[in-house]
C-alpha positions as CSV (number, residue, x, y, z in Angstrom):
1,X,78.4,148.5,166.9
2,X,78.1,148.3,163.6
3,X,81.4,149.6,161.4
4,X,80.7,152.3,158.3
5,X,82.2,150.2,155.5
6,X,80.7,150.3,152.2
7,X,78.8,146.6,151.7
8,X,81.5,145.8,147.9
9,X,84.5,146.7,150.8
10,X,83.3,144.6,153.4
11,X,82.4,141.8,151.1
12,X,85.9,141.6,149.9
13,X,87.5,141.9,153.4
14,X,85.1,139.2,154.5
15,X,86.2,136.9,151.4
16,X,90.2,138.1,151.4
17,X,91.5,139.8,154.2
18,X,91.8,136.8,157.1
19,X,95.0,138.8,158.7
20,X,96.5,141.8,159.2
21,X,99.4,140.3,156.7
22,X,97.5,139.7,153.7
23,X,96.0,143.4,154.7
24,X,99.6,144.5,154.7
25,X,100.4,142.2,151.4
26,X,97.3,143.9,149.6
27,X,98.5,147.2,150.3
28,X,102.1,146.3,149.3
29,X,100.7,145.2,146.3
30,X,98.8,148.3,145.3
31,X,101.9,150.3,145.2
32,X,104.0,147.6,143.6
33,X,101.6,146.8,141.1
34,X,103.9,146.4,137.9
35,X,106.4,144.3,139.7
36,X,107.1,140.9,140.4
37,X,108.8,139.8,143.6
38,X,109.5,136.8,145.6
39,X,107.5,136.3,148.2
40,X,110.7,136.3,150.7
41,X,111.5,139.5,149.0
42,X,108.4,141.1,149.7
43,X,108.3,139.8,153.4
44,X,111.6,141.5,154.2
45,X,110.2,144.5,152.3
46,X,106.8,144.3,154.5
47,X,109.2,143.3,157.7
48,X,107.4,139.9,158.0
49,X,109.5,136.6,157.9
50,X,108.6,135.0,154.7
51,X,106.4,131.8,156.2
52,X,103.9,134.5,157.0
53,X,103.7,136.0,154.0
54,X,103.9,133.0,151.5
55,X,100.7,131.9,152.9
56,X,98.7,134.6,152.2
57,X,99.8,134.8,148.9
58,X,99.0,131.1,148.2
59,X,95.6,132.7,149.6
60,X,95.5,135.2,146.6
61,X,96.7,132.7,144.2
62,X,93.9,130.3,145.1
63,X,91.2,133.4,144.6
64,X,92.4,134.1,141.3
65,X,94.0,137.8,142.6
66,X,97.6,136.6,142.0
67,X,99.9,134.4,140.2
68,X,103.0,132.5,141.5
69,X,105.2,131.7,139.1
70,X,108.6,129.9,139.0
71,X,111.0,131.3,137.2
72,X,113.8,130.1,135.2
73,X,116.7,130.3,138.5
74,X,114.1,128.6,140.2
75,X,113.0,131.1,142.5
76,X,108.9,131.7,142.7
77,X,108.0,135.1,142.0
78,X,104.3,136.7,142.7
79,X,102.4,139.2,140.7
80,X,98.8,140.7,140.6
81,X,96.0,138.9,138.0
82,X,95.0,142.0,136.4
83,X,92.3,139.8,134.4
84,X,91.0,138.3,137.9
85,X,87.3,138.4,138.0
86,X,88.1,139.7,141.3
87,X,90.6,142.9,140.5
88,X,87.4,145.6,139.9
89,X,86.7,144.8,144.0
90,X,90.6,144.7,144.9
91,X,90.4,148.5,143.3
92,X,87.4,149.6,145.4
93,X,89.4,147.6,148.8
94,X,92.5,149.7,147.4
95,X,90.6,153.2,147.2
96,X,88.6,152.9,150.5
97,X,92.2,152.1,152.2
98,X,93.3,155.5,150.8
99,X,92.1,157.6,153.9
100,X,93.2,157.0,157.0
101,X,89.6,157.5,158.4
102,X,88.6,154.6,156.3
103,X,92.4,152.3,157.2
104,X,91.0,152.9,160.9
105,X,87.0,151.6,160.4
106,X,88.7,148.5,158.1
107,X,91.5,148.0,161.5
108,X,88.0,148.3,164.1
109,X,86.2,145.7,161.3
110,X,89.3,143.3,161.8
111,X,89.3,143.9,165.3
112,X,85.7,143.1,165.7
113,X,86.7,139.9,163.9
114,X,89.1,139.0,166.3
115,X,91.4,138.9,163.1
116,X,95.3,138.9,164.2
């Protein structure tokens, strides 16, 4: 059956979205979007351990959709690319999750995909 999903949405969560933790790190990101934090830091926030979540940041790093930096103590710290040639479709991902009609077609999609 096939899933309502606008073709720009499903296109992104084909190129992007390979688990439900980069799903939950995309979202996290969206309302987090002026801030930098560690990637440990965000797993404990997401309540992931921070193995899972490091890779798919590495994930959005490689795409262009993030940036992780070290900073001076050392520590790495991830933040959004703003300038990514990919941000305009990160928007669009970032408005269609906004109903929760729309969360439940994207968690079928995944599903169908036999993403975990």
């Amino acid at each position: 059956m096939e899933i309502d999903i606008p073709g720009d949405v499903r296109a992104f969560i084909d190129e992007v979205v390979d688990s439900f933790v980069m799903w939950d790190l995309l979202i996290f990101c969206s309302k987090k979007m002026a801030e930098s934090e560690t990637p440990a830091r965000i797993a404990q926030l997401l309540g992931r351990g921070a193995d899972d979540v490091l890779k798919p940041a590495q994930k959005l790093e490689k795409l262009g959709l993030a940036v992780l930096e070290k900073r001076v103590d050392g520590e790495t710290v991830f933040r959004l690319n703003r300038k990514s040639d990919r941000f305009a479709a990160l928007e669009r991902f970032w408005a269609f999750n906004e109903s929760q009609e729309n969360r439940l077609r994207i968690l079928s999609y995944l599903l169908q995909k036999k993403i975990r």
